[in-house]
Residue, then its C-alpha position, 0 to 999 in steps of 0.5 A: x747207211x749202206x749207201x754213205x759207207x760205200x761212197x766214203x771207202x771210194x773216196x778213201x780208194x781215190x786219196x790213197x791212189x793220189x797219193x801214190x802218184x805223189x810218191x811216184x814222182x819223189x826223188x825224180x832226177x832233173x837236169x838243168x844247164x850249169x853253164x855255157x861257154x863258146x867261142x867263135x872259129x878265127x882265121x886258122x893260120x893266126x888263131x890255130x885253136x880257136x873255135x869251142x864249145x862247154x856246156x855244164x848241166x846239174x843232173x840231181x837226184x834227191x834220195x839219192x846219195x851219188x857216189x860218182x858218175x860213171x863217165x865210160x857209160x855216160x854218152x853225148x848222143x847230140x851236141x849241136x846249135x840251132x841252126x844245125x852246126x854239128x860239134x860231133x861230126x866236126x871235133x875229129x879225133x876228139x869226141x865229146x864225153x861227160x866228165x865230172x866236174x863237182x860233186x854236192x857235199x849231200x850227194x844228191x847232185x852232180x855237175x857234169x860237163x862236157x864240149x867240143x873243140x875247133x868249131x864254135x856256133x854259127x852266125x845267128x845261133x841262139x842255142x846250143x842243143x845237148x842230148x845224151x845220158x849220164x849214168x850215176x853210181x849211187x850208193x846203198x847200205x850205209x855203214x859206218x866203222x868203229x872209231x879208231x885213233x889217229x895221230x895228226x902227224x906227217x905220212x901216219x896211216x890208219x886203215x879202216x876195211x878197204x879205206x886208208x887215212x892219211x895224214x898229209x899236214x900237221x897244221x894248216x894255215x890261220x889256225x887251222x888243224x892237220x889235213x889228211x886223205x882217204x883213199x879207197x879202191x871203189x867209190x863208196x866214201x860218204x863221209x868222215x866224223x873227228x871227235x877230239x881227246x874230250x870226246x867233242x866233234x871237230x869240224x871238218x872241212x873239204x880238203x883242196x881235192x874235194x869235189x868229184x873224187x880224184x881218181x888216180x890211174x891204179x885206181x885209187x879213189x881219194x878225198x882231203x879233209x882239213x880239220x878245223x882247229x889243230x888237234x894231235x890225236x883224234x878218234x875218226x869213223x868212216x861212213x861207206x855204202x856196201x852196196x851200189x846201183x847204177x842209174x841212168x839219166x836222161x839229159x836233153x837240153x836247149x841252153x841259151x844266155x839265160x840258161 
């Protein structure tokens, strides 16, 4: 009896040791080319800016609620084809960088992007080569702020803490509502609920700036939305994070035609 109880704690220790191996690979980030885009370099004196490479890659990161990619600390360590043409060294004064191009609607996955120009690949080149790593600014905390109502009237403003709403247009096209902007000083949005005067929810749809949040030189973060159907007054709440962290991900790719 002794024997049978022993054997089956064991077995017991070794399922919960599998099982948290499992959980140690949940939420890995992965990269993946997005696209791929090249162009040879033609006699210079007719065709001055000829020659360039763009490479996209998807960084995702499931569990984890993006916020935006930290572009200053993100770096292209490598970026070359297979047979050694390197773009660093020849894209002079124009250094390859990542920057954001569209951001998932649930926050756990980003495309970056980033290329050279003035060179394209050699003859016979197969492959482009792209090493570095992009730096995420994740979220944590969430919140969410007490209803407040909002007039769907052109330039009204409504705070909620350090975000703004502001109406931009009252009624959109093809039966649509009013599309506003929120704006705020760091990038925490996540998102925006809308219930009408009966207290049901309008949709909300993304706004011509939505993707990566449009970052103005005072250091504004924004996102438009546009409301479904037109409505005159609405209760809005604001989910935000109150926290966030910064993860760096690793990006070593080989893309070719089939990506």
């Amino acid at each position: 009896m002794t024997r049978k109880v022993a054997v089956l704690a064991l077995a017991l220790a070794l399922c919960a040791t599998v099982a948290g191996a499992g959980d140690k690979t949940k939420g890995k980030a992965t990269v993946e080319g997005s696209s791929l885009q090249v162009s040879k370099k033609l006699d210079q004196k007719n065709y001055p800016y000829s020659g360039s490479v763009n490479v996209s890659a998807l960084v995702s990161y499931p569990g984890k609620q993006i916020l935006v990619v930290d572009t200053a600390a993100s770096k292209v360590t490598e970026l070359k084809d297979d047979k050694g043409t390197d773009f660093l060294k020849s894209s002079g004064f124009f250094k390859p960088s990542f920057n954001q191009q569209m951001m998932a609607k649930d926050r756990a996955s980003v495309v970056v992007g980033t290329g050279s120009y003035g060179v394209g690949p050699v003859g016979g080149a197969t492959k482009i080569i792209l090493k570095g790593s992009v730096v995420l600014i994740c979220g944590q905390d969430e919140k969410t702020t007490e209803a407040k109502e909002v007039e769907i009237k052109n330039n009204t403003e409504v705070k909620f803490d350090d975000f703004t709403l502001k109406v931009y247009q009252e009624k959109g096209f093809a039966g649509s509502g009013g599309s506003f902007n929120i704006s705020s000083t760091k990038p925490t949005f996540k998102s925006v609920t809308v219930t009408d005067a009966d207290g049901k929810t309008v949709e909300v749809r993304p706004g011509f700036f939505f993707g990566p949040p449009s970052f103005t030189p005072n250091k504004t973060y924004g996102n438009a939305f546009n409301l479904a159907k037109p409505v005159t007054k609405v209760k809005v709440k604001i989910t935000y994070f109150t926290k966030e962290e910064k993860v760096t991900v690793p990006v070593d790719l080989a893309l070719g035609a089939g990506l």
